[in-house]
Backbone bond lengths (Angstrom), bond angles and torsions (degrees), N, CA, C in turn:
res aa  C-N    CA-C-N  psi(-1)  N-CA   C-N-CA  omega(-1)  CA-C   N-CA-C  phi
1 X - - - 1.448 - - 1.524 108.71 -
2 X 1.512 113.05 125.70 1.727 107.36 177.03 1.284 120.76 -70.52
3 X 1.116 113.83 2.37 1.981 131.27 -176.10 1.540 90.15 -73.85
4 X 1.269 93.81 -76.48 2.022 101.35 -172.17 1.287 119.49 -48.02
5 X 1.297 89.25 -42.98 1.986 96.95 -170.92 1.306 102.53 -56.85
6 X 1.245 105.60 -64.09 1.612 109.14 -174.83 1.847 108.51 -55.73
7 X 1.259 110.68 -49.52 1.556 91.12 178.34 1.513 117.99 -51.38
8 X 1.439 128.33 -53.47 1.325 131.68 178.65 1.327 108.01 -44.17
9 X 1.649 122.76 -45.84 1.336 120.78 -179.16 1.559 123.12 -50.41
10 X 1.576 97.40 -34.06 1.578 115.50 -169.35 1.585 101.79 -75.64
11 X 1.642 116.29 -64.25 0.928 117.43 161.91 1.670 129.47 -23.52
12 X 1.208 113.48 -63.41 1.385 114.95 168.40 1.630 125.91 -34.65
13 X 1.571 107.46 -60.38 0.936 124.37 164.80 1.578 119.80 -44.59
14 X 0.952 114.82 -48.38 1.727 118.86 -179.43 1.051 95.66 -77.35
15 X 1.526 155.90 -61.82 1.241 131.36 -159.31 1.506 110.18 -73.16
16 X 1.644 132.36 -34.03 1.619 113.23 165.76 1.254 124.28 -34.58
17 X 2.353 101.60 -52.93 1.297 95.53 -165.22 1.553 107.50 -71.50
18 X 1.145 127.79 -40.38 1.284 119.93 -179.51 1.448 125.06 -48.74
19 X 1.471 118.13 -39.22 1.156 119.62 153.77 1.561 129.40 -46.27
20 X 1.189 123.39 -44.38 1.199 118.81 176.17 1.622 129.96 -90.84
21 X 1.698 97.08 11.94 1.914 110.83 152.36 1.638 109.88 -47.98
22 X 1.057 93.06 151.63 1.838 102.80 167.65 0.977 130.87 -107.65
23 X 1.566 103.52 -17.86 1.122 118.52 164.82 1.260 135.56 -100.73
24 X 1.628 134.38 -156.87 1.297 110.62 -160.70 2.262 95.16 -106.01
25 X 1.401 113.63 152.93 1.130 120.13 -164.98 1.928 88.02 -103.90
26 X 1.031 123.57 139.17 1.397 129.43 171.99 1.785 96.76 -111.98
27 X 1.459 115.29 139.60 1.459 119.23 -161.85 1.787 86.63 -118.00
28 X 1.262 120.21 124.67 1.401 109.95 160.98 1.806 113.45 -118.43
29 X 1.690 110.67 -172.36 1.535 101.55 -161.19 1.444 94.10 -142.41
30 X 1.517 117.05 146.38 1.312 117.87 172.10 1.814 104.24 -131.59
31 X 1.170 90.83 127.42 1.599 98.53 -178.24 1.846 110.61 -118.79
32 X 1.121 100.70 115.05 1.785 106.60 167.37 1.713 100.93 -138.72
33 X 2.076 81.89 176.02 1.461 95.65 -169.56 1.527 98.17 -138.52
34 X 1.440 112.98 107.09 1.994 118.52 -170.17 1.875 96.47 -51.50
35 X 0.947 108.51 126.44 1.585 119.27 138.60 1.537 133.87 -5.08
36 X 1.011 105.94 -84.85 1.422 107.96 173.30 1.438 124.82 -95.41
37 X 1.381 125.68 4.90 1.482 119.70 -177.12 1.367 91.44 -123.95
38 X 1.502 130.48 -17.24 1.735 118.10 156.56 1.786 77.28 81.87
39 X 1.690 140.77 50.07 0.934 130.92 173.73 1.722 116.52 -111.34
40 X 1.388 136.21 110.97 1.081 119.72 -177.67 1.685 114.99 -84.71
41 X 1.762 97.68 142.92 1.726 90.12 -170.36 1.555 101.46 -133.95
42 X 1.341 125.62 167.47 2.160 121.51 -175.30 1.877 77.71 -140.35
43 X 1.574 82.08 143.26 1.534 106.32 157.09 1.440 94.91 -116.18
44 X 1.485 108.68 142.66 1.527 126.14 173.48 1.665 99.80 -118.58
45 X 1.155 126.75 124.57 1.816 133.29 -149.66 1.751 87.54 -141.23
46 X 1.625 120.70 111.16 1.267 104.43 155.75 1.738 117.73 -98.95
47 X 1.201 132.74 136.49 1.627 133.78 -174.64 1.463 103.99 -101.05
48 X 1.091 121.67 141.30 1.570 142.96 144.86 1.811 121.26 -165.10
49 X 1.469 87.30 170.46 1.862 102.99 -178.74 1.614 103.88 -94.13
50 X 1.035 117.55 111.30 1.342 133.38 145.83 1.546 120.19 -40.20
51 X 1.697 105.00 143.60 1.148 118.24 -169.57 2.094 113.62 -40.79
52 X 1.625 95.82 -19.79 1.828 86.87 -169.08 1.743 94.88 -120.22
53 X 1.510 113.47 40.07 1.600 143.57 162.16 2.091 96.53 54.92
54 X 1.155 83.64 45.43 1.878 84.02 169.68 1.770 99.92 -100.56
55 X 1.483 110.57 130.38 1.298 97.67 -177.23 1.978 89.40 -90.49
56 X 1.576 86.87 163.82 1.367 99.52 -154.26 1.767 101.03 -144.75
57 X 1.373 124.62 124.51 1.085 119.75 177.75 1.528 111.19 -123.09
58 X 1.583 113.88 150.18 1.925 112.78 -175.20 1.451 85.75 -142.63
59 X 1.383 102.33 117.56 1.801 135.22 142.82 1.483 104.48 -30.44
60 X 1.495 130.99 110.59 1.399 133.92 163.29 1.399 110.35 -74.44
């Protein structure tokens, strides 16, 4: 499926680069519940500044 593939691909990618920060990564959480399908869902968001101080956030 190109859905998965590509997410795993993305995924991959974000955890090297995140790994290779020097600094410290702060993880935050977003929790809701849709309206009409009564569905509960979490965003997992890690934040940091990049080497040329742009703060920069990636969707887990």
């Amino acid at each position: 499926n190109f859905i998965v593939e590509k997410y795993e691909l993305e995924k991959k990618k974000a955890i090297q680069y995140i790994a290779g920060i020097k600094s410290r990564v702060p993880i935050t959480t977003d929790l809701w519940t849709s309206d009409y399908q009564k569905r509960g869902y979490m965003a997992i968001t890690a934040h940091f500044i990049d080497e040329s101080w742009t703060l920069r956030s990636i969707i887990m």
